[in-house]
Residue frames relative to the residue before (quaternion, step in Angstrom):
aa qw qx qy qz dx dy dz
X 1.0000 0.0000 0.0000 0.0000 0.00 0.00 0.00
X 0.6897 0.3780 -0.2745 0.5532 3.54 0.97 -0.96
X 0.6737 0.4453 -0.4691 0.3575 3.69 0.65 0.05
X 0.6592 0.4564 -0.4205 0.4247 3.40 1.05 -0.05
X 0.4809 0.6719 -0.4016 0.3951 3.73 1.12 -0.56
X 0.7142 0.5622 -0.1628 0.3840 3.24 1.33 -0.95
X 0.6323 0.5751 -0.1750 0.4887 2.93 1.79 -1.44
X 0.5372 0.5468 -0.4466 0.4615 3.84 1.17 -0.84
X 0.5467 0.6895 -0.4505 0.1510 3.18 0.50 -2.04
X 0.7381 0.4022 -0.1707 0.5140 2.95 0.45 -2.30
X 0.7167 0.5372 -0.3774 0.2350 3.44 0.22 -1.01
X 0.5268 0.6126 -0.1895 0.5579 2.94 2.02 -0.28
X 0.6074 0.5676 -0.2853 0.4770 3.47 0.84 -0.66
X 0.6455 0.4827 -0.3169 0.4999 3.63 0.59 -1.96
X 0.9267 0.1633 -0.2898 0.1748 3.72 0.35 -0.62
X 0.2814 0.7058 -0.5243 0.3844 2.99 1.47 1.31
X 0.8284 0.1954 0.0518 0.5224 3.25 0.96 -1.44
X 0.2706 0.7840 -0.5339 0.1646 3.19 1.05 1.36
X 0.6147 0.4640 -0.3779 0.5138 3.83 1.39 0.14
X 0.4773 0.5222 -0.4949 0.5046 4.16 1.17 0.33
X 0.6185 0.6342 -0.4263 0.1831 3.65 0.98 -1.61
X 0.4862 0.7603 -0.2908 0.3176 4.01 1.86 -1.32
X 0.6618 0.5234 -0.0629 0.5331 3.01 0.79 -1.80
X 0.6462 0.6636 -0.2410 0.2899 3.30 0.21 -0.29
X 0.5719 0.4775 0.0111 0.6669 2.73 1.13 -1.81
X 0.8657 0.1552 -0.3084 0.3625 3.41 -0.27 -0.93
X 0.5123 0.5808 -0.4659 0.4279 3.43 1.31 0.53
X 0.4652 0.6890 -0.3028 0.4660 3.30 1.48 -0.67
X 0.6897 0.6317 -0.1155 0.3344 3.30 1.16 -1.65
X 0.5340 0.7192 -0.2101 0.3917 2.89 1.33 -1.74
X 0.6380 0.6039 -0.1094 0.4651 3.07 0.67 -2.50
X 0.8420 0.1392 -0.2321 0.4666 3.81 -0.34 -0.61
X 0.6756 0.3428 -0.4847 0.4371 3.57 0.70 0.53
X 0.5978 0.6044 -0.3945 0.3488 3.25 1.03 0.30
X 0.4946 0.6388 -0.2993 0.5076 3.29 2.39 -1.06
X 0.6811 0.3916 -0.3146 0.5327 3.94 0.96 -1.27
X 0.6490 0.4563 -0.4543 0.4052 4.09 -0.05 -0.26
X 0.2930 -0.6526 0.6957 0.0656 2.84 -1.44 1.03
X 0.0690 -0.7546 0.6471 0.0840 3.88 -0.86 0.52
X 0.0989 0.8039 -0.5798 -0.0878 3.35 -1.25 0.83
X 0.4954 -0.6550 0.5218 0.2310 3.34 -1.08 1.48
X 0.0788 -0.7772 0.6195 0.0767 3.59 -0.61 1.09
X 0.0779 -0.8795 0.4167 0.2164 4.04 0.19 0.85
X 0.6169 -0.5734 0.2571 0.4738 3.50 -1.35 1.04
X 0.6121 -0.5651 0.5030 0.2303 3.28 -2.01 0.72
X 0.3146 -0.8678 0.2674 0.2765 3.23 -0.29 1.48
X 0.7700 -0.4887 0.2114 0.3515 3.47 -0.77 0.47
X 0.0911 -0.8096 0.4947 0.3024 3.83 -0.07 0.41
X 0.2130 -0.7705 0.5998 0.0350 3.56 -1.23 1.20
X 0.0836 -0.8134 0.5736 0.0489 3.22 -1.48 0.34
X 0.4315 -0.7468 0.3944 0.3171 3.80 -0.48 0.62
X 0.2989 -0.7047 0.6023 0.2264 3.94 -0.60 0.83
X 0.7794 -0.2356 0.4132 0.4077 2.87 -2.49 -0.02
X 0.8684 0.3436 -0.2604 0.2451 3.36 0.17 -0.69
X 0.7489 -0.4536 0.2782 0.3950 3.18 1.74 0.09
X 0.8250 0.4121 -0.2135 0.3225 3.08 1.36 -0.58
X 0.4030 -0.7258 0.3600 0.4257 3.88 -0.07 0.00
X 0.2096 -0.7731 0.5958 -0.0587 3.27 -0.97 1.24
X 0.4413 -0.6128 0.6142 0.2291 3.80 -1.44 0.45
X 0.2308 -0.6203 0.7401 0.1192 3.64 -0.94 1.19
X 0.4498 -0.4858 0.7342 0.1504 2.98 -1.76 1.99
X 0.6449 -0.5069 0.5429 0.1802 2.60 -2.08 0.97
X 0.3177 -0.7421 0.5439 0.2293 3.32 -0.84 0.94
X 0.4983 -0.6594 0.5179 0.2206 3.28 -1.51 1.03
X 0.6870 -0.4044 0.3040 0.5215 3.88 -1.26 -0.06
X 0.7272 0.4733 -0.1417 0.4765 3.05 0.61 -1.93
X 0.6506 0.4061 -0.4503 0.4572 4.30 0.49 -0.52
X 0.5885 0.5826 -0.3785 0.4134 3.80 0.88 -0.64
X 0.7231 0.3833 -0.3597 0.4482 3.35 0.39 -1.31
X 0.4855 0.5934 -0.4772 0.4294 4.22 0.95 -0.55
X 0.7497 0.5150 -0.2095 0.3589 3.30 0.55 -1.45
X 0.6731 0.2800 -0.3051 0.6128 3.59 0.95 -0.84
X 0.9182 0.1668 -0.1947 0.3020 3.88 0.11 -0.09
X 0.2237 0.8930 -0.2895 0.2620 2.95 0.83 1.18
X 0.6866 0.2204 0.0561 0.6906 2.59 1.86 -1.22
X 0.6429 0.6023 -0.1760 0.4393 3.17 1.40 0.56
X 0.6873 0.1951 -0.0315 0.6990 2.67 1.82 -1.15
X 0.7289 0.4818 -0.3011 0.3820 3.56 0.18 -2.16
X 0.6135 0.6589 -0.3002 0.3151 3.88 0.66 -1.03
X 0.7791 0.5202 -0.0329 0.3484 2.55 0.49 -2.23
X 0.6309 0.5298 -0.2536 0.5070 3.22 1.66 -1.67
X 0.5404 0.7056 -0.2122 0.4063 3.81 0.83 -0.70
X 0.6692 0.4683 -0.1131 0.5657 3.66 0.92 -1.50
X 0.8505 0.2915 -0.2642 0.3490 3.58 0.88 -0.93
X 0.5864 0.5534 -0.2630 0.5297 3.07 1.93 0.28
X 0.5876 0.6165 -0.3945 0.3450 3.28 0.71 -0.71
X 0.2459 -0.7344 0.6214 0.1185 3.42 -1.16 1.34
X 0.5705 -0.5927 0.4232 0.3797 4.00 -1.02 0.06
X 0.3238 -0.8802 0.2361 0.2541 3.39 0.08 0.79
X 0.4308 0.5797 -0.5295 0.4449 3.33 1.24 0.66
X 0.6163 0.6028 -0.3731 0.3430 3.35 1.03 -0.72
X 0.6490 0.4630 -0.1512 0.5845 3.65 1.38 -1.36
X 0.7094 0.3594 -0.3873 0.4664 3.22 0.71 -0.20
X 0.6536 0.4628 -0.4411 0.4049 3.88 1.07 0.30
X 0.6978 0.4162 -0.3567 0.4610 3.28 1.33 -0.34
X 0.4548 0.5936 -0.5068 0.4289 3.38 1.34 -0.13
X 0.6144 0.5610 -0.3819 0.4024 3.85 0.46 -1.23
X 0.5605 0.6677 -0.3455 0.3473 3.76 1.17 -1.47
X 0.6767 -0.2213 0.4340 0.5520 2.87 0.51 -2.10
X 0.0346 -0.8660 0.4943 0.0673 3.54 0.13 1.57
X 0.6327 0.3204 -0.5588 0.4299 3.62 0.24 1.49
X 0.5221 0.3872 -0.6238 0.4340 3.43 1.19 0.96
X 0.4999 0.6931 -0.3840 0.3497 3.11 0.72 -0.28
X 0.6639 0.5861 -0.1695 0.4324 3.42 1.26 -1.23
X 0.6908 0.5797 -0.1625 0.4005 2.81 1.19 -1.45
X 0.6660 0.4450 -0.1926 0.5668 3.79 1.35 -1.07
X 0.9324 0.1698 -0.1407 0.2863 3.45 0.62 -1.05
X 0.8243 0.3200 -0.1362 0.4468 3.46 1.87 -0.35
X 0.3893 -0.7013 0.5495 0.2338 3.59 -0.21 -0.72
X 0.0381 0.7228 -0.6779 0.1288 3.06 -1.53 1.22
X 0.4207 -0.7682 0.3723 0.3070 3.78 -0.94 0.54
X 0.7489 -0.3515 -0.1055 0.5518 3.42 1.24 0.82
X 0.8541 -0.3990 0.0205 0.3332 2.93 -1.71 0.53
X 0.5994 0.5893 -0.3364 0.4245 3.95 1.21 -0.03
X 0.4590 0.7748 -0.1887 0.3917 3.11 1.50 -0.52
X 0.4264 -0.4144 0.6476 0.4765 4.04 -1.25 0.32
X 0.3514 -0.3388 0.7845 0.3824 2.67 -2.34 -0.20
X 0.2734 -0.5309 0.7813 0.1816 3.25 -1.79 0.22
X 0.0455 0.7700 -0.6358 0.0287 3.04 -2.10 0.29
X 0.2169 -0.6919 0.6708 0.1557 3.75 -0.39 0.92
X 0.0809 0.7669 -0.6305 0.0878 3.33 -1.31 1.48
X 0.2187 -0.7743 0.5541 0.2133 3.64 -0.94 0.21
X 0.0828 0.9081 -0.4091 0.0332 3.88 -1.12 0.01
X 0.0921 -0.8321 0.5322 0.1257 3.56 -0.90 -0.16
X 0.2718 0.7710 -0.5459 0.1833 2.99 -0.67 1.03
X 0.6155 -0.6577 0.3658 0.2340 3.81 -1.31 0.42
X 0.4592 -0.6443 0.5769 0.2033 3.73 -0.50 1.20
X 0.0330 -0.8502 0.5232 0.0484 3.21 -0.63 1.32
X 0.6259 -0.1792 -0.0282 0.7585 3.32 2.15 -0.21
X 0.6829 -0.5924 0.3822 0.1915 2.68 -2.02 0.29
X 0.0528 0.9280 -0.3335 -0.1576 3.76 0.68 -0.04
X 0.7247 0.1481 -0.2520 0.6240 3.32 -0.66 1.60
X 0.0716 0.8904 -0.4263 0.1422 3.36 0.81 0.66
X 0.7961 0.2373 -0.1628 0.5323 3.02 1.29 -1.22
X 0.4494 0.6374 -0.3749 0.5012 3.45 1.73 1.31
X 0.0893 0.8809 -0.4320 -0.1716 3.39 0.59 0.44
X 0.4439 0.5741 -0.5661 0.3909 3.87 1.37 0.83
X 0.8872 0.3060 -0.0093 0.3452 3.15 1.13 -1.08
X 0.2379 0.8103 -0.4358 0.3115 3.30 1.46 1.07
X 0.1080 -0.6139 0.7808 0.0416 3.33 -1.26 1.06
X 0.0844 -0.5669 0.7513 0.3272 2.81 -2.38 0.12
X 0.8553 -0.3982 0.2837 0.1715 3.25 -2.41 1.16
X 0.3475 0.8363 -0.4132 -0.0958 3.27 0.24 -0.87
X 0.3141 -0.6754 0.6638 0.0681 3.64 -0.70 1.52
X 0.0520 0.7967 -0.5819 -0.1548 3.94 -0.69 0.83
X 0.6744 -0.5422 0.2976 0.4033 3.44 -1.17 0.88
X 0.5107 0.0235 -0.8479 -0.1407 1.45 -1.92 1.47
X 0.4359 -0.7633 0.3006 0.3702 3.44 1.04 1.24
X 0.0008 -0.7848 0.6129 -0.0921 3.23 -0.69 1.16
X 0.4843 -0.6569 0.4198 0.3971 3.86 1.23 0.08
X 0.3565 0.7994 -0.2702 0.4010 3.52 1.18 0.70
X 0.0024 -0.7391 0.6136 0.2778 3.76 0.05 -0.03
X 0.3018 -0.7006 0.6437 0.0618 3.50 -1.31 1.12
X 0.8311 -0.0360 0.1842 0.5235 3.73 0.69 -0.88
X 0.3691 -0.7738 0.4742 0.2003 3.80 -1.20 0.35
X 0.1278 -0.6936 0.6744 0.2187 3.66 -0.69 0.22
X 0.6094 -0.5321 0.5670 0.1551 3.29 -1.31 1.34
X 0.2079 0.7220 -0.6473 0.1288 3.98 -0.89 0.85
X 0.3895 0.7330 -0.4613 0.3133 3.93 0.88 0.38
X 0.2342 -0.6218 0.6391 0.3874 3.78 -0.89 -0.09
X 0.7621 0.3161 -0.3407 0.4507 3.53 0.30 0.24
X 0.2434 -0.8296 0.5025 -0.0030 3.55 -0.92 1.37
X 0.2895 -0.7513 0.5493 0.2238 3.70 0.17 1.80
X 0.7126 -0.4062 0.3913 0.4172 3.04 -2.11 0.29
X 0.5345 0.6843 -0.3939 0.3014 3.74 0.48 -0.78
X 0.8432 0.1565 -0.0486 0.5121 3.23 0.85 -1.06
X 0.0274 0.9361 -0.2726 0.2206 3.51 1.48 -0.13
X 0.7576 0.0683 0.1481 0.6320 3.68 0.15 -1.55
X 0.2859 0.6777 -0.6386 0.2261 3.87 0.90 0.12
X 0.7775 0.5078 -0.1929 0.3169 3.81 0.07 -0.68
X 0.6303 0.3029 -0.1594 0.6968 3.28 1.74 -0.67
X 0.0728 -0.9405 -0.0680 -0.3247 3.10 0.99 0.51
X 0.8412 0.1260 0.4377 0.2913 1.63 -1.83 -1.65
X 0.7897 0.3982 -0.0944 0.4571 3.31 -0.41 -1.58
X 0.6384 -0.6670 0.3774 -0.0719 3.97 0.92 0.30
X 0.8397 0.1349 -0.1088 0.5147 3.48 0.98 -0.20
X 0.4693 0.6004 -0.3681 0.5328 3.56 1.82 0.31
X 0.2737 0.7114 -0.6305 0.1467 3.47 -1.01 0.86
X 0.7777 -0.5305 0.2996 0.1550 3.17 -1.53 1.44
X 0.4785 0.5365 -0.3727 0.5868 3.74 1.85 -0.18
X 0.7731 0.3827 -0.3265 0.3864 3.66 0.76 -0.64
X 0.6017 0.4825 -0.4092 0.4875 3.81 1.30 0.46
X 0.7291 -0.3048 0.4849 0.3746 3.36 -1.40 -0.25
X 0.7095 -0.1847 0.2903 0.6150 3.88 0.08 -1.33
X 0.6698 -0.4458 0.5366 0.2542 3.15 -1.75 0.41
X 0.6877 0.3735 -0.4075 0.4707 3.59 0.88 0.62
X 0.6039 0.5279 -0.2846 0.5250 3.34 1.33 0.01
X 0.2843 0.6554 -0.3673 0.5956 3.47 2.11 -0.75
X 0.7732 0.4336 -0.1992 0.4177 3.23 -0.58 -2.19
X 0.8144 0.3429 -0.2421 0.4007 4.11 -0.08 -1.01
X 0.4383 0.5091 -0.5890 0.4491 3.32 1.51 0.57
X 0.5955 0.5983 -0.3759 0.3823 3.71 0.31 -0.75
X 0.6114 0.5216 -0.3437 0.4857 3.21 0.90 -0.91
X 0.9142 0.2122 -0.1463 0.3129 3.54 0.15 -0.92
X 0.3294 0.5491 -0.5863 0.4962 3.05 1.79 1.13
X 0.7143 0.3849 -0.3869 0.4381 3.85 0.43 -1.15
X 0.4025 0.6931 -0.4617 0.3801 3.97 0.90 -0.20
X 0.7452 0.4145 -0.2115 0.4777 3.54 0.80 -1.48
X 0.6265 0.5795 -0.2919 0.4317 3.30 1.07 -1.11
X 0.8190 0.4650 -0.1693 0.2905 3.34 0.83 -0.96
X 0.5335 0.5206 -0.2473 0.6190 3.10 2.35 -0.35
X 0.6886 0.4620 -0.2551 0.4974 3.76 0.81 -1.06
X 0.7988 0.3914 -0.1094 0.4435 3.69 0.80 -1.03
X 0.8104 0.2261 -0.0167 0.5402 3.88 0.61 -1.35
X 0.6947 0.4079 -0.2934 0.5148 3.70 1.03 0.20
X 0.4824 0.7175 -0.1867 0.4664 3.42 1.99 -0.37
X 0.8243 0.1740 -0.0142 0.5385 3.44 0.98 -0.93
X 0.2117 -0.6141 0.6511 0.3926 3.51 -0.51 -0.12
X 0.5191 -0.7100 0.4398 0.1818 3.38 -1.56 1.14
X 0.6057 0.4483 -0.4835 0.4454 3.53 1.12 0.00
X 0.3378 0.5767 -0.6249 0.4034 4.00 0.90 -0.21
X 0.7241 0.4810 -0.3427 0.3562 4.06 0.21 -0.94
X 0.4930 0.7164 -0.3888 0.3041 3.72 0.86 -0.80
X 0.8349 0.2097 -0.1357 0.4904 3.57 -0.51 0.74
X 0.6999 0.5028 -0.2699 0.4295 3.79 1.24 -0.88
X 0.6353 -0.4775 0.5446 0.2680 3.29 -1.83 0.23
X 0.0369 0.7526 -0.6542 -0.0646 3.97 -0.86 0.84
X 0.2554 -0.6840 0.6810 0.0563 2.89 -1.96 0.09
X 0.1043 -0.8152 0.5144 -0.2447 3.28 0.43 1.68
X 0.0255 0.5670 -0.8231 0.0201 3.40 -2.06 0.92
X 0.2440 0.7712 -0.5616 0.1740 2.77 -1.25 0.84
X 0.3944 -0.6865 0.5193 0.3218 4.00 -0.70 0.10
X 0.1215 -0.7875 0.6019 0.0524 4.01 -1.28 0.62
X 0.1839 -0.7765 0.5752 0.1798 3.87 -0.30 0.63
X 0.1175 -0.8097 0.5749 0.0026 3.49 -0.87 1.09
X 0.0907 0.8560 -0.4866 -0.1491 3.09 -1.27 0.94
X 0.7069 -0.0860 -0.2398 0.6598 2.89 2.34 0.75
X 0.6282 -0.6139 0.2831 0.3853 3.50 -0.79 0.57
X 0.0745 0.7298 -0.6135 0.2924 3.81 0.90 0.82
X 0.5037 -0.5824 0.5962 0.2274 3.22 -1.04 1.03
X 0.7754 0.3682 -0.2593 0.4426 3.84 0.33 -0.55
X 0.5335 0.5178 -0.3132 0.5909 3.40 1.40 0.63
X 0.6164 0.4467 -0.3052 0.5721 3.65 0.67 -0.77
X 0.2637 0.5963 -0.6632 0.3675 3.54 -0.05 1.76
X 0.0448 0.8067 -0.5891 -0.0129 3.16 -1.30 0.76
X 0.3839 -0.7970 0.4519 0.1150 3.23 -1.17 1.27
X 0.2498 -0.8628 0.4133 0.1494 3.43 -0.56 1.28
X 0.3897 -0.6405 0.6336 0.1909 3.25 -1.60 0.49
X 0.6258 0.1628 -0.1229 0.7528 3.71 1.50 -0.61
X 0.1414 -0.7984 0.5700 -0.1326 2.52 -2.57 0.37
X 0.3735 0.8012 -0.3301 0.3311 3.26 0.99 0.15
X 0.4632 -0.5014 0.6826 0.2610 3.89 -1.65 1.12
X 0.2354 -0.6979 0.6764 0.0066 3.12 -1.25 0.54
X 0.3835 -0.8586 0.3033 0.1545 3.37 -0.40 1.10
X 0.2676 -0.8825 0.3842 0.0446 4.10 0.17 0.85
């Protein structure tokens, strides 16, 4: 008798609170997977800083793939590789006029047969004007090379903004970079970017471009060619300098 009194009770109970019984359990549940889990607080990585010219302390952006490898081999490789290639560019520019894929073939490099030539060249010659001057994406300087004949022979690149034409001239150029040694062809591609990046902070953001008007330079630098069009024959420097007369 007392075992059924008991048995309603509950049987009574379960169907008061057969929609609490859910909740329960999976609160029940909660609880013992929360007793077996371990959590670990991993805390953020503290910023790395450095002190500037002016004194003050600043966060170093994370370096990308492609800004690192500039940084560690710039001056190690891209330079160095440049100086021992570079032809004189009257010279490449006569054999280019000849025949600009013998030319290619003796003095530069390209990654196949659709491709610019490239070429690492060096020179001197006199700024006869400034072109696009009041363009600062698309400024060139003039350049008459000796024997100065009041002529423009060729262009040095001075824009902050580097068309496709001339783009990869520097990577390139230089002949031993290829798209098997990156990740993807967008890491390829964002190397270019952060060679003309340096070039464009160290070289074209360095000087105002009329200081050049009228003077002798001395330039290295690399030029991608797909024909000898005077508005092609632009070259992007790695150096720069007036040269004193």
């Amino acid at each position: 008798m007392r075992r059924s009194y008991h048995y309603a009770k509950l049987e009574s109970f379960m169907k008061k609170n057969k929609n609490i019984l859910p909740w329960i359990f999976l609160s029940l549940l909660i609880v013992a997977i929360a007793l077996t889990c371990r959590v670990t607080i991993v805390p953020d990585k503290e910023p790395e800083t450095l002190v500037n010219e002016a004194g003050e302390t600043v966060v170093v952006a994370e370096l990308s793939v492609t800004d690192k490898y500039t940084i560690d081999n710039w001056d190690t490789k891209i330079i160095p590789t440049i100086s021992q290639r570079a032809v004189d560019v009257p010279v490449l520019l006569k054999a280019a006029y000849a025949d600009l894929n013998d030319a290619g073939n003796q003095y530069g490099s390209r990654a196949n047969e659709t491709s610019a030539w490239s070429f690492c060249v060096q020179g001197q010659g006199r700024v006869l004007d400034i072109e696009n001057a009041d363009k600062p994406n698309r400024t060139n300087l003039l350049i008459d090379a000796p024997p100065y004949d009041g002529e423009v022979d060729y262009k040095i690149h001075y824009g902050k903004v580097f068309s496709s034409n001339i783009k990869n001239s520097i990577r390139d150029g230089v002949g031993f970079l290829k798209l098997d040694d990156f990740a993807n062809q967008v890491e390829f591609a964002d190397l270019t970017t952060s060679f003309n990046n340096k070039i464009k902070n160290e070289i074209i953001l360095a000087n105002d471009v009329q200081n050049y008007a009228g003077k002798t330079v001395s330039f290295s630098g690399c030029i991608s060619l797909q024909n000898t069009k005077l508005e092609s024959l632009v070259i992007v420097p790695v150096s720069l300098e007036i040269v004193e007369e």
